[in-house]
Every structure is written in structure tokens, then in C-alpha cells.
PyMOL CGO cylinders between C-alpha atoms (Angstrom):
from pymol import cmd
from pymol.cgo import CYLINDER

trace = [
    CYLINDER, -20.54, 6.53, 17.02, -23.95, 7.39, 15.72, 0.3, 1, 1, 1, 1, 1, 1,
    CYLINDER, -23.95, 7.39, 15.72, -25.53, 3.77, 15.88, 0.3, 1, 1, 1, 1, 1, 1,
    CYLINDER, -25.53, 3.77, 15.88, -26.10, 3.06, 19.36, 0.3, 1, 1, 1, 1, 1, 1,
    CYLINDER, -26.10, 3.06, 19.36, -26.71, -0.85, 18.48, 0.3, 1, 1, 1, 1, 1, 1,
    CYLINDER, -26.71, -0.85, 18.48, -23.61, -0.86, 16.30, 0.3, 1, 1, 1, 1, 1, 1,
    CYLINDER, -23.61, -0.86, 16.30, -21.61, 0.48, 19.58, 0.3, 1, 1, 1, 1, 1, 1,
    CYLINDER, -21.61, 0.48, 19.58, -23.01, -1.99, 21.48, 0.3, 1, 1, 1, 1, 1, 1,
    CYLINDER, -23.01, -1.99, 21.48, -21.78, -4.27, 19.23, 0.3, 1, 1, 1, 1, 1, 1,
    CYLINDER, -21.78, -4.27, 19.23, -18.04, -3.07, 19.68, 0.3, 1, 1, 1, 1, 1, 1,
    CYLINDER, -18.04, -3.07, 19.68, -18.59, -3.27, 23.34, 0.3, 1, 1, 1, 1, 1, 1,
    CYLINDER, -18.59, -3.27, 23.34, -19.24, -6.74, 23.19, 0.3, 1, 1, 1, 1, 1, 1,
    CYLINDER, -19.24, -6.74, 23.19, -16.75, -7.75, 21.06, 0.3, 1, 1, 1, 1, 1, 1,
    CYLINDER, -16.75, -7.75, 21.06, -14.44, -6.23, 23.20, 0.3, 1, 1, 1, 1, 1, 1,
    CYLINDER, -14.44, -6.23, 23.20, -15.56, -7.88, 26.06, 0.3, 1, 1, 1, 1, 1, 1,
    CYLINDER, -15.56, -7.88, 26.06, -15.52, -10.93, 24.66, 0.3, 1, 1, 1, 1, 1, 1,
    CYLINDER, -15.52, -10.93, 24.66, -11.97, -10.81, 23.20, 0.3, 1, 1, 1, 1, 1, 1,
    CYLINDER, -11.97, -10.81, 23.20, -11.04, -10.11, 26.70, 0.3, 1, 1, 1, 1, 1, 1,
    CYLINDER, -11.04, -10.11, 26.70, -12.63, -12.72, 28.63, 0.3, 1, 1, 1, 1, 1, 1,
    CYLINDER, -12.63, -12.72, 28.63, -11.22, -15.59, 25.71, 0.3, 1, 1, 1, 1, 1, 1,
    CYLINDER, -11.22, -15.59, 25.71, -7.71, -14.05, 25.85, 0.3, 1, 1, 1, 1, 1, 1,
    CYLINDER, -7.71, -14.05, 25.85, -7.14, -12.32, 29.17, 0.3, 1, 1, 1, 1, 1, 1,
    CYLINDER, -7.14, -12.32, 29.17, -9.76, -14.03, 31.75, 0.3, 1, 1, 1, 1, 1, 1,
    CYLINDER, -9.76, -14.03, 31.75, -6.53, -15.66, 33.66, 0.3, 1, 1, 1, 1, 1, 1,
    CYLINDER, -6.53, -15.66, 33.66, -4.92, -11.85, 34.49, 0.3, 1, 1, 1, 1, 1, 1,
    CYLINDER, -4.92, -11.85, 34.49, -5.67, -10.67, 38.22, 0.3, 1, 1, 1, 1, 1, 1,
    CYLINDER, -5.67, -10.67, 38.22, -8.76, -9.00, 37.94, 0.3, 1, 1, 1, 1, 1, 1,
    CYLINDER, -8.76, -9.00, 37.94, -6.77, -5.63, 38.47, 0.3, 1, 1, 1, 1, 1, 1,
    CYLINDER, -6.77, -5.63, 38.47, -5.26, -5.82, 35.22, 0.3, 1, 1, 1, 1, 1, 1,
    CYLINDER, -5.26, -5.82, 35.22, -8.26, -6.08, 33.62, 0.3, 1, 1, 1, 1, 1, 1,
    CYLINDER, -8.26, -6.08, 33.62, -9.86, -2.31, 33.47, 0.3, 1, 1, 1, 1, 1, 1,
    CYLINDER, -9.86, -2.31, 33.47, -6.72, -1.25, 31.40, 0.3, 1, 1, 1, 1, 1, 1,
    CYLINDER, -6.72, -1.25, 31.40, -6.56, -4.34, 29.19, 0.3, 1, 1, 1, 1, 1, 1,
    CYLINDER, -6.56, -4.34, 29.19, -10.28, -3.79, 28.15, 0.3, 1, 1, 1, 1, 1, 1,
    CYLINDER, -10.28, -3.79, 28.15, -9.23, -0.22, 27.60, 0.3, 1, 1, 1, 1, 1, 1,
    CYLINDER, -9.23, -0.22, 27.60, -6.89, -1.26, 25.18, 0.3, 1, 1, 1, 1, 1, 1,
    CYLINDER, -6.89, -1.26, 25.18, -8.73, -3.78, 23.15, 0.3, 1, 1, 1, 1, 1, 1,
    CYLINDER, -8.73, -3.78, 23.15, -11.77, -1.80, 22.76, 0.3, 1, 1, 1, 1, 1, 1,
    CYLINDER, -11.77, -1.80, 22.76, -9.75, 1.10, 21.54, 0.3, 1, 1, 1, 1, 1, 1,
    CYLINDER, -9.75, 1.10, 21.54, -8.62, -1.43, 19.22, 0.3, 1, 1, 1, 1, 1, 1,
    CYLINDER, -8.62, -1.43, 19.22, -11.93, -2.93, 18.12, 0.3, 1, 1, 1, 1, 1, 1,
    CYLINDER, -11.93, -2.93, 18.12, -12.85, 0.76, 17.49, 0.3, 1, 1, 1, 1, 1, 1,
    CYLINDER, -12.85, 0.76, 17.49, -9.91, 1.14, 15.19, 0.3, 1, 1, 1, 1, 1, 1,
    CYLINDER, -9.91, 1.14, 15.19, -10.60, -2.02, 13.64, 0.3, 1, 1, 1, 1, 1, 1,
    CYLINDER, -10.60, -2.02, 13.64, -14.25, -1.04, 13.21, 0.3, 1, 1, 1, 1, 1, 1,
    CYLINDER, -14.25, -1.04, 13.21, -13.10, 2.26, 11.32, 0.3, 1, 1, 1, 1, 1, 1,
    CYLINDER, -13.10, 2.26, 11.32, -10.40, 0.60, 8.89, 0.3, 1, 1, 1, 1, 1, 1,
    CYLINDER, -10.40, 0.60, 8.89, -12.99, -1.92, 7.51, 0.3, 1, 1, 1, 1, 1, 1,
    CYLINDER, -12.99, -1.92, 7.51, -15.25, 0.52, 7.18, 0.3, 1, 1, 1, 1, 1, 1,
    CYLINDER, -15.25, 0.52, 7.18, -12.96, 2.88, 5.40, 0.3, 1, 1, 1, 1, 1, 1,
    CYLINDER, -12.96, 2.88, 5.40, -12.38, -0.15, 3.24, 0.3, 1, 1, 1, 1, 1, 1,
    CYLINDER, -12.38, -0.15, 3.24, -15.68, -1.07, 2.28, 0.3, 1, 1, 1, 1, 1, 1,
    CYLINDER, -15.68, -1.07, 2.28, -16.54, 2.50, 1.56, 0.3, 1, 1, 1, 1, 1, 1,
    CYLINDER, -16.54, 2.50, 1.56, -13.49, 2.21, -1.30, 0.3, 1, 1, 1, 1, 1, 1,
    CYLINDER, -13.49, 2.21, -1.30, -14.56, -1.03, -2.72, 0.3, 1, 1, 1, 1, 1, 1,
    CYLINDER, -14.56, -1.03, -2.72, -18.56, -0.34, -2.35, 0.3, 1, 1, 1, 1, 1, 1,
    CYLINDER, -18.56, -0.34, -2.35, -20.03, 2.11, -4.45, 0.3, 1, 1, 1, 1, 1, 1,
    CYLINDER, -20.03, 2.11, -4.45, -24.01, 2.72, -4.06, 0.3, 1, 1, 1, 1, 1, 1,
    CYLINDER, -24.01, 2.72, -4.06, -26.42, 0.94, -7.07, 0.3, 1, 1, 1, 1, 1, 1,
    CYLINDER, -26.42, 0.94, -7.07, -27.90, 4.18, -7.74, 0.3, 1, 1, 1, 1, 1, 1,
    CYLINDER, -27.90, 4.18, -7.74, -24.44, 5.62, -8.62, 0.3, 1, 1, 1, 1, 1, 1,
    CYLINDER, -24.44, 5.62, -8.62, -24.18, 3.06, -11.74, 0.3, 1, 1, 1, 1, 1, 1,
    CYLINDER, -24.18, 3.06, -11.74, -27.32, 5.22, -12.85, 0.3, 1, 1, 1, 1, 1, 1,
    CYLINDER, -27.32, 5.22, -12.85, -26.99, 8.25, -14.11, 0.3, 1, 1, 1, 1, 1, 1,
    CYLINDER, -26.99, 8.25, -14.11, -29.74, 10.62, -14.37, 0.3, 1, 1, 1, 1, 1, 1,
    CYLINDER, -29.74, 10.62, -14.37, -32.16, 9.74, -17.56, 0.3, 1, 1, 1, 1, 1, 1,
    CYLINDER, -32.16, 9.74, -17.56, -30.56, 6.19, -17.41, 0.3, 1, 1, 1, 1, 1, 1,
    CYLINDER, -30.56, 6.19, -17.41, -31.76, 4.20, -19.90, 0.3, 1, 1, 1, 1, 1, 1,
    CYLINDER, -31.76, 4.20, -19.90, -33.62, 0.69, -18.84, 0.3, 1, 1, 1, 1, 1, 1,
    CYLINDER, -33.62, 0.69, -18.84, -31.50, -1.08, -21.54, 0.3, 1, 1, 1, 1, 1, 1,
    CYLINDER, -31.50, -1.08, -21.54, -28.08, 0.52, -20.58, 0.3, 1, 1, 1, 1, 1, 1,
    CYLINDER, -28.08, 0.52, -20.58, -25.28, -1.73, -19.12, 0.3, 1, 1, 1, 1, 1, 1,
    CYLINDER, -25.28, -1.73, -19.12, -24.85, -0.16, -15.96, 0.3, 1, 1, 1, 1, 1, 1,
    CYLINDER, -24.85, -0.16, -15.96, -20.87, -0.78, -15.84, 0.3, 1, 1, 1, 1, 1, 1,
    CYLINDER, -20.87, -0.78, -15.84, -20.18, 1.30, -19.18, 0.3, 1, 1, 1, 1, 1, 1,
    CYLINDER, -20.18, 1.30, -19.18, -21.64, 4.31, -17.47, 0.3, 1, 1, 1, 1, 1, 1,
    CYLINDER, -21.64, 4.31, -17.47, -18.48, 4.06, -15.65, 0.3, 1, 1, 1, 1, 1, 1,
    CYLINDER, -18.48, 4.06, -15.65, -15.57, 6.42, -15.40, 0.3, 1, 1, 1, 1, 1, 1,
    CYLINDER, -15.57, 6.42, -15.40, -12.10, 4.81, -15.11, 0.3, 1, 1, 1, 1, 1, 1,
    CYLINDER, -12.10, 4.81, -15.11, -9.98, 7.51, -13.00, 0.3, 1, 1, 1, 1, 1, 1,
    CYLINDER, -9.98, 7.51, -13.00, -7.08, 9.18, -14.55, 0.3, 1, 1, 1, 1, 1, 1,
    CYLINDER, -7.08, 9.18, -14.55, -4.25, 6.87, -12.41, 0.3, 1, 1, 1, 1, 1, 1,
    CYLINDER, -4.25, 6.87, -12.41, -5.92, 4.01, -12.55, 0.3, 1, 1, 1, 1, 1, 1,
    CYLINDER, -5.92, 4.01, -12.55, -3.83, 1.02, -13.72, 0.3, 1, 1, 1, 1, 1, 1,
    CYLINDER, -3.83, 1.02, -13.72, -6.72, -0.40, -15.46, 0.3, 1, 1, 1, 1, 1, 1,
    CYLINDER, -6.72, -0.40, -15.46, -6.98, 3.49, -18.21, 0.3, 1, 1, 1, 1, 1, 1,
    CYLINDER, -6.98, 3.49, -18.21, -3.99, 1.65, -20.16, 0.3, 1, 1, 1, 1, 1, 1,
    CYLINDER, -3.99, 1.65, -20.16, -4.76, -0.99, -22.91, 0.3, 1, 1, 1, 1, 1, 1,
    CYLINDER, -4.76, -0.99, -22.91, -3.65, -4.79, -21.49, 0.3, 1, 1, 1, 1, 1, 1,
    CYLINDER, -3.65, -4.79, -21.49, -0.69, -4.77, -24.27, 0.3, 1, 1, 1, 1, 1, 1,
    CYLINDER, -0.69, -4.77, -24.27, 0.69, -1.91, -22.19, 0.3, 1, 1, 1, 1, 1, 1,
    CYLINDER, 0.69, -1.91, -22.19, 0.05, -3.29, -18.76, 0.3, 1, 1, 1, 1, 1, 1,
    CYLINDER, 0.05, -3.29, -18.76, 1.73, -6.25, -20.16, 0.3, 1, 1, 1, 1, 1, 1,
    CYLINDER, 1.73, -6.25, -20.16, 4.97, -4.41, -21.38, 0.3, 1, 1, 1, 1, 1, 1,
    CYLINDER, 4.97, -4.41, -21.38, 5.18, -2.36, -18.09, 0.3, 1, 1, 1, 1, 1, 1,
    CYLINDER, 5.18, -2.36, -18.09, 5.21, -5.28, -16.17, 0.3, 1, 1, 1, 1, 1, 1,
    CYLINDER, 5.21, -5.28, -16.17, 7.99, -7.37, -18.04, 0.3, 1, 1, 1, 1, 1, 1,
    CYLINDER, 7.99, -7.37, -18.04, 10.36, -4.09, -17.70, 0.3, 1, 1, 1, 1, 1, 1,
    CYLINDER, 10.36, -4.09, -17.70, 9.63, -3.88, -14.42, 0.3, 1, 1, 1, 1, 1, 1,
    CYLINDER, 9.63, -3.88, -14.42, 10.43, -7.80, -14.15, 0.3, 1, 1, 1, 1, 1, 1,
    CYLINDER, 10.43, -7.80, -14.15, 14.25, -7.20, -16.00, 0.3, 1, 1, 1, 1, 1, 1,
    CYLINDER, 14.25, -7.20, -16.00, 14.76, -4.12, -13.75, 0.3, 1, 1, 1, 1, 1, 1,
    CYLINDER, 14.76, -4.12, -13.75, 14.33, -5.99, -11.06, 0.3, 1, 1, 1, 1, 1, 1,
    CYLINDER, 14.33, -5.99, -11.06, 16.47, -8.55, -12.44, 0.3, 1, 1, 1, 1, 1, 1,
    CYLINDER, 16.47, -8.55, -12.44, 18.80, -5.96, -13.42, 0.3, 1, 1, 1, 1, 1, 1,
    CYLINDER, 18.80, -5.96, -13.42, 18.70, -4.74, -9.73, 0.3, 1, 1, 1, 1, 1, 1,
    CYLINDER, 18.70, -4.74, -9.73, 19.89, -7.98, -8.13, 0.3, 1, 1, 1, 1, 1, 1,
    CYLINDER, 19.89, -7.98, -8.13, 23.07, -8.65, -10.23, 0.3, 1, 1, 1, 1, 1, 1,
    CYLINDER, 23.07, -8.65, -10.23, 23.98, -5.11, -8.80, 0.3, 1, 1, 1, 1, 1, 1,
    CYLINDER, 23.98, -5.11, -8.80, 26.55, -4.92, -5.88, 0.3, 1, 1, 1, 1, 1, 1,
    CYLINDER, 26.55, -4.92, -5.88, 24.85, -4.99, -2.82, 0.3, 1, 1, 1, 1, 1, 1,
    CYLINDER, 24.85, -4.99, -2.82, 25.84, -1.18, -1.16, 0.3, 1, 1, 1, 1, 1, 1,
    CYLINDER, 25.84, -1.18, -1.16, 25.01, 0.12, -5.20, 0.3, 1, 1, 1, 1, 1, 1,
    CYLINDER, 25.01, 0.12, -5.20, 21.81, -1.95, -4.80, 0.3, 1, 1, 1, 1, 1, 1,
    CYLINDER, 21.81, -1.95, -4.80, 20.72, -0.58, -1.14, 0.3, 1, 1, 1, 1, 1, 1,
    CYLINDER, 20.72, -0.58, -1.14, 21.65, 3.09, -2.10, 0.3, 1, 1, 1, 1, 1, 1,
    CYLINDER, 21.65, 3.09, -2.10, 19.88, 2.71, -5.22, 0.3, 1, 1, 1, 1, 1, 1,
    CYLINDER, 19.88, 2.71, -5.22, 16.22, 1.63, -3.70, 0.3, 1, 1, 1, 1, 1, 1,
    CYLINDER, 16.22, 1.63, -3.70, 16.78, 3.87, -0.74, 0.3, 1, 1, 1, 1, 1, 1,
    CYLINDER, 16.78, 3.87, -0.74, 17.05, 6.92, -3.32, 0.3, 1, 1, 1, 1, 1, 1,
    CYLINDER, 17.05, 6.92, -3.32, 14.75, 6.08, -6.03, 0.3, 1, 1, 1, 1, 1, 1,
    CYLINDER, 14.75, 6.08, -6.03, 12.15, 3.16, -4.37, 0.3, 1, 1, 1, 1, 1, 1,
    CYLINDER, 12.15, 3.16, -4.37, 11.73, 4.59, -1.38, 0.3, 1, 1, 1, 1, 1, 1,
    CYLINDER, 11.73, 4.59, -1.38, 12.28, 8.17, -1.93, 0.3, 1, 1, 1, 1, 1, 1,
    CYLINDER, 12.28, 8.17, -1.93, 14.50, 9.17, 0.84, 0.3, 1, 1, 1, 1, 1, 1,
    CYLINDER, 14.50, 9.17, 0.84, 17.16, 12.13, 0.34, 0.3, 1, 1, 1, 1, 1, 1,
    CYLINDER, 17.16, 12.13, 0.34, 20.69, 11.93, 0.51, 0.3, 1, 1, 1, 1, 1, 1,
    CYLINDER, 20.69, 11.93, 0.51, 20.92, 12.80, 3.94, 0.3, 1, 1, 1, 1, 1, 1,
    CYLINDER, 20.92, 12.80, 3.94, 18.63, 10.10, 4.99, 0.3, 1, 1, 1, 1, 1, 1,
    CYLINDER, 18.63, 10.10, 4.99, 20.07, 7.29, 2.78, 0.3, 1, 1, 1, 1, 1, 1,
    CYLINDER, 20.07, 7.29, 2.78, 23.42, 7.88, 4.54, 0.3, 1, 1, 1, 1, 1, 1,
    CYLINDER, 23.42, 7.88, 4.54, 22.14, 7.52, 7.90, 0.3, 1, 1, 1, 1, 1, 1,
    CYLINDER, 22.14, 7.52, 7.90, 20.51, 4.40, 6.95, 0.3, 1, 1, 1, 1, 1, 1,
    CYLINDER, 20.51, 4.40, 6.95, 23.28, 3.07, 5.17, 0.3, 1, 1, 1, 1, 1, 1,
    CYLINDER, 23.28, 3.07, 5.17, 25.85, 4.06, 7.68, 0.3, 1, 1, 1, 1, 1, 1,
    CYLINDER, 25.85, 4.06, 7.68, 28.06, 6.15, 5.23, 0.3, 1, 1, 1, 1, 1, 1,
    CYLINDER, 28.06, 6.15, 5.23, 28.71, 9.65, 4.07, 0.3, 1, 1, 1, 1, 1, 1,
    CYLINDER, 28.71, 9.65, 4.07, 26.76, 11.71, 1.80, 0.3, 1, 1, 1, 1, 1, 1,
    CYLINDER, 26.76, 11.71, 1.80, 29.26, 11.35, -0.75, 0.3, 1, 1, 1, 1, 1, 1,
    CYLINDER, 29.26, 11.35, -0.75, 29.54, 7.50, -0.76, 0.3, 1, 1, 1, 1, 1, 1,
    CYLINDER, 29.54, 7.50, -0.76, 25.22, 7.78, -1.36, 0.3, 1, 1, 1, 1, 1, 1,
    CYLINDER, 25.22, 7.78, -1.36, 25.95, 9.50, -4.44, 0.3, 1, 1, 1, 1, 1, 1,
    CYLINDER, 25.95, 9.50, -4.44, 28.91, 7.67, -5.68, 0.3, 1, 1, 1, 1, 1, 1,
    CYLINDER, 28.91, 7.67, -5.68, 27.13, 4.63, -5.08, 0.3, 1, 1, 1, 1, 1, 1,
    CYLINDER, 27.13, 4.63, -5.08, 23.55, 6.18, -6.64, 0.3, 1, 1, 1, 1, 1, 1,
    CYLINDER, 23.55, 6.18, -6.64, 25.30, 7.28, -9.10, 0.3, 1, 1, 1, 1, 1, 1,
    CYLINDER, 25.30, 7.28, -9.10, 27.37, 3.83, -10.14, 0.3, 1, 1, 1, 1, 1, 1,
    CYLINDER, 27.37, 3.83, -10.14, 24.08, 1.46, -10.12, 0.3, 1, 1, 1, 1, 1, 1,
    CYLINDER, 24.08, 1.46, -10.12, 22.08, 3.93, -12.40, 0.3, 1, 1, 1, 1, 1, 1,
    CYLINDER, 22.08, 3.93, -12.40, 25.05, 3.94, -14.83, 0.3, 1, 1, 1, 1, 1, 1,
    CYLINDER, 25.05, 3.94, -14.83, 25.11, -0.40, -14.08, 0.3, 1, 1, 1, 1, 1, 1,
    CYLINDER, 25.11, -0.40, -14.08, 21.44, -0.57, -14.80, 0.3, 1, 1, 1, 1, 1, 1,
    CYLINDER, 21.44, -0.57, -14.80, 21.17, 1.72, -17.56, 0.3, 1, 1, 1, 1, 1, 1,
    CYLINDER, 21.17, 1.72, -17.56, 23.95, -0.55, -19.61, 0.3, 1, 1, 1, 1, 1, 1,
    CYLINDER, 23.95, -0.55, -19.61, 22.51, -3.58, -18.44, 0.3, 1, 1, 1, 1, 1, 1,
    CYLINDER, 22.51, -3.58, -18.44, 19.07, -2.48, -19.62, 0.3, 1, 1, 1, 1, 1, 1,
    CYLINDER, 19.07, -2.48, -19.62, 20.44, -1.30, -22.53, 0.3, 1, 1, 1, 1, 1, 1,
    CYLINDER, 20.44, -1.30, -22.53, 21.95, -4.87, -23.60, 0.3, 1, 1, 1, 1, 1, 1,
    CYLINDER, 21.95, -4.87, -23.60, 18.02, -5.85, -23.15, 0.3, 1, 1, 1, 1, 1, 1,
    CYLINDER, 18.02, -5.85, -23.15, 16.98, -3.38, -26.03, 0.3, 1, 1, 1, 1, 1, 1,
    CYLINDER, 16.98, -3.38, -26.03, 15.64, -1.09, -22.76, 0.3, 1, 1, 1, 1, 1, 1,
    CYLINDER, 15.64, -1.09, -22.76, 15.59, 2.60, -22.91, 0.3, 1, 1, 1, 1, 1, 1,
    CYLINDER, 15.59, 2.60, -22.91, 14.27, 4.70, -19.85, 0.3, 1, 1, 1, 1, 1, 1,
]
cmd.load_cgo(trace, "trace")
């Protein structure tokens, strides 16, 4: 840490966290137990940061070079390629009510269909992996796969839905 005052600050958060929490231990227990917490608080410290730094951007970065005094500073502003927010509202809108009758779709399945079919496709596991989770063969993974997509393709169907 390059702030010593910020480190200090860790320090005696730590210390405090133990002495609320912990001051009833014997007093042998305690070297290890502040260990662990400030290695914690340090963690801690690091994630909000990291989050901060996502959902902070510097003033001067709304600027551009030769920025105008009478520019809005937020339609300087490029939206990034994956962003959710790139696609017209009327879109978001439609995504999210297919996503809503796949879903739907997805629970009126039979329950081993169901599991093997958001183990493949949600979750992104292979075949191999989806069987050990499921308990089953290889084959049964793709029988089952292979009878839900088939399910939720006619059931989509039936709700004007082509993927």
C-alpha cells in the first residue's frame, strides 16, 4: 500500500473488528485471528476500490480536448459495444419478455430435461461435467439436452417465438 495513512487506517479497522468480535478468545488465539481479519480488511479494501474505479470515471474525462463551454458533457460519451444500454428501449423491452416466456417455458419442462438443459446451455458446462453433476451417463445428458430444446422450441413456437 502506497498511502501510509490509508494503511493505518486498515490496521485499525482491523483491530477494532477484533477487539468488538473476538476480545473474549484467550489472548493466544488472538495473533492468528488478527491475521485473518486484516487480511480480510485488505481484501475488502481492494474490492471496493476495484468497484469504485468501475463506477467513477474522472470529470476531466467527460472533456474532451477543445471541449466546448456549452457542450453537455454526457453526449461526449461513448456507449461500449456490449453494453445493454447500445440497443434502443423497444429492443431491451422485447429481449426481456422472451427471456420472461423462456423462462416460463423452462419450468413446465420435466425436471432432469430442465437441470440438463441449464447445466449445458446456462451454465456452460460440457457433457462430461453435466453428467457428473447430474449423476448420469453422458448419453442420458444428451438425450435429455436434446428432448428440452426440442420441448422449448415447440412451446416457444406456440408463442409466435423463433430462436
Amino acid at each position: 500500500m502506497r498511502d501510509d495513512h490509508l494503511a493505518l487506517d486498515i490496521v485499525q479497522d482491523a483491530m477494532l473488528k477484533l477487539t468488538e468480535k473476538y476480545s473474549g478468545r484467550p489472548p493466544a488465539e488472538l495473533p492468528l485471528l488478527f491475521q485473518r481479519i486484516l487480511q480480510n480488511t485488505i481484501r475488502d479494501f481492494y474490492r471496493r476500490q476495484k468497484v469504485r474505479s468501475l463506477w467513477t470515471l474522472p470529470v476531466s474525462s467527460l472533456f474532451g480536448a477543445g471541449a466546448e463551454d456549452d457542450a453537455d458533457p454526457l453526449e461526449t460519451l461513448e456507449v461500449e459495444d456490449g453494453s445493454k444500454f447500445s440497443e434502443p428501449p423497444a429492443e431491451q423491452a422485447e429481449r426481456s419478455q422472451v427471456l420472461a416466456l423462456i423462462e416460463k417455458a423452462l419450468e413446465k419442462l420435466p425436471a432432469r430435461q430442465r437441470q440438463a438443459f441449464l447445466l449445458r446451455y446456462w451454465e456452460e458446462l460440457d457433457v462430461a461435467e453435466a453428467a457428473k453433476i447430474m449423476g448420469c451417463s453422458e448419453g442420458s445428458v444428451k438425450t435429455h439436452c436434446s428432448r428440452a430444446t426440442h420441448a422449448l422450441a415447440v412451446m416457444l413456437k406456440k408463442q409466435g417465438i423463433t430462436l
